[in-house]
PLY file of the C-alpha trace (Angstrom):
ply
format ascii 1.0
element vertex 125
property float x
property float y
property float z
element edge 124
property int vertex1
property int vertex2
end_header
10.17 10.44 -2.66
9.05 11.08 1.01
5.61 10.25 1.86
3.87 11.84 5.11
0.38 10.62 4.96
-0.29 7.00 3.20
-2.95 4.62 3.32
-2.00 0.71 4.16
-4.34 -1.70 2.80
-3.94 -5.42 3.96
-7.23 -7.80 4.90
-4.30 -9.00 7.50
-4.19 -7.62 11.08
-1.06 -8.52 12.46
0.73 -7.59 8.84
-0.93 -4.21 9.14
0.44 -4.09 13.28
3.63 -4.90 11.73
3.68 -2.23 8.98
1.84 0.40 10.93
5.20 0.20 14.28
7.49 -0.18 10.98
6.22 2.99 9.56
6.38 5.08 12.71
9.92 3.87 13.45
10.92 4.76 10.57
9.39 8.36 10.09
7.53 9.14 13.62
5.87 12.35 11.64
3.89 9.47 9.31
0.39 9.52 9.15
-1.13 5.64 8.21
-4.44 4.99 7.66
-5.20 1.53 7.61
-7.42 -0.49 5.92
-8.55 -4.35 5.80
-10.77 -3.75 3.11
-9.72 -2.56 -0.33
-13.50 -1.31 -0.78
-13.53 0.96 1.76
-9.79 2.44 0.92
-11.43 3.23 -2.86
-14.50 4.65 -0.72
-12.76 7.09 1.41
-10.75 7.86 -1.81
-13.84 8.57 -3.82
-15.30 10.81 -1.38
-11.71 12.95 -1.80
-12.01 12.92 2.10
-8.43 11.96 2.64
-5.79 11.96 -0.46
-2.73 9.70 0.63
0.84 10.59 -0.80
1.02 7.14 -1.55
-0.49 3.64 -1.09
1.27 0.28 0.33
-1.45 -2.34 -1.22
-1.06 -5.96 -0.36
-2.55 -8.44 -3.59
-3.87 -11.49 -1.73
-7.33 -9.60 -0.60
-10.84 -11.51 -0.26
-13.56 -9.40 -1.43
-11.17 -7.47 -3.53
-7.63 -8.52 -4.26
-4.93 -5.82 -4.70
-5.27 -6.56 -8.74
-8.70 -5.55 -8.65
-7.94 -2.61 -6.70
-5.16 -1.34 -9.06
-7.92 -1.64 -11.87
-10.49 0.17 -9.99
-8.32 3.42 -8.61
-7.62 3.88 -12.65
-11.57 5.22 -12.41
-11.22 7.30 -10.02
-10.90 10.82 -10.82
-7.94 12.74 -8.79
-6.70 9.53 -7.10
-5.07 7.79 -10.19
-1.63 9.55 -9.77
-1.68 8.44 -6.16
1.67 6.33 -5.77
1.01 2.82 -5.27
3.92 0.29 -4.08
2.65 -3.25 -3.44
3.68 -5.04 -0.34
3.24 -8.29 -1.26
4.38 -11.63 -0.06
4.99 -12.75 -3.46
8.13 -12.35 -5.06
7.36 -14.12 -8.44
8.55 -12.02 -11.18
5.68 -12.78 -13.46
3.83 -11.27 -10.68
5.71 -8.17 -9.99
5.96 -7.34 -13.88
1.89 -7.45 -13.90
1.49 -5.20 -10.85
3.81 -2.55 -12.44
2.00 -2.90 -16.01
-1.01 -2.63 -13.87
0.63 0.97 -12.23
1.85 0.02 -9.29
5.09 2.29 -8.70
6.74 -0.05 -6.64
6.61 -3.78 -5.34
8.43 -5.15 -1.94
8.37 -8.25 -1.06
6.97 -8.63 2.28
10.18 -9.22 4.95
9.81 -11.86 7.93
11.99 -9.04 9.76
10.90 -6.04 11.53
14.47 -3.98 11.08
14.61 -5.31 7.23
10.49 -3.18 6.82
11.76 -0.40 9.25
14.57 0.25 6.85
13.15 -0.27 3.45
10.16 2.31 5.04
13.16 4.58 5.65
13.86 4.93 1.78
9.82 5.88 1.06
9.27 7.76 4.59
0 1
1 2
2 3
3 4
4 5
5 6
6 7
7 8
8 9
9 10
10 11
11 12
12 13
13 14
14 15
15 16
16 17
17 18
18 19
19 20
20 21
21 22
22 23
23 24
24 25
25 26
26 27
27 28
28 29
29 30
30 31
31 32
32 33
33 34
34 35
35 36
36 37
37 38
38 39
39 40
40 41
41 42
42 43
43 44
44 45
45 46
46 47
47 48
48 49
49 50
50 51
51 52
52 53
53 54
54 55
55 56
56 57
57 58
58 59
59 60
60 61
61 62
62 63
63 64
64 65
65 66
66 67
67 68
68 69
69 70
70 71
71 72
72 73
73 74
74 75
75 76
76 77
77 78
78 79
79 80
80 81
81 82
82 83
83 84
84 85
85 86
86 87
87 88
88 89
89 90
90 91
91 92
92 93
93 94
94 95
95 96
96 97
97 98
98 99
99 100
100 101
101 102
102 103
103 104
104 105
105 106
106 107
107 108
108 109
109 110
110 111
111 112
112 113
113 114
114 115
115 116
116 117
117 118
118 119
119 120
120 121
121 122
122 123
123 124
């Protein structure tokens, strides 16, 4: 799977700094639209204004954590075959096997290294 145009949700601004240089470095034709809210990603997907290829979701939201989110895109007429890999800094396994019984496509666990995101990116961009 190559994805062009994704959404990156993550309530955490240098994690979504780090994703966003990631991304481009590893496909500099990527579009990312980012998002520190999970509300406003299911917003902008509700209004069919923008349809991602896929979503990178982090869980650990306030407001609304990337479970919740999961839950809510299953409403969401058009948007609920919408790719979603979680990018998480988890790594539990009883948390990974409830995100992909909850949809999710994929899960990575969040690396502390730039060149370790830049390639894993490289297999999804």
């Amino acid at each position: 799977m190559k994805f062009k145009n994704i959404f990156h949700i993550d309530n955490d601004p240098d994690d979504t700094e780090f994703f966003f240089a990631a991304a481009l470095e590893a496909c500099s034709n990527v579009s990312v639209d980012v998002f520190f809210d999970a509300r406003r990603a299911l917003e902008k997907l509700s209004d069919m204004s923008i349809i991602p290829d896929a979503i990178f979701l982090d869980l650990n939201m306030p407001m609304m954590d990337g479970f919740q989110f999961l839950k809510e895109i299953k409403c969401l007429s058009g948007a609920q075959s919408i790719p979603i890999i979680i990018l998480s800094t988890s790594s539990q396994p009883e948390t990974i096997d409830a995100a992909k019984k909850m949809g999710a496509e994929g899960f990575i666990t969040k690396p502390s290294d730039y060149y370790q995101l830049v390639d894993i990116l490289k297999s999804y961009l």
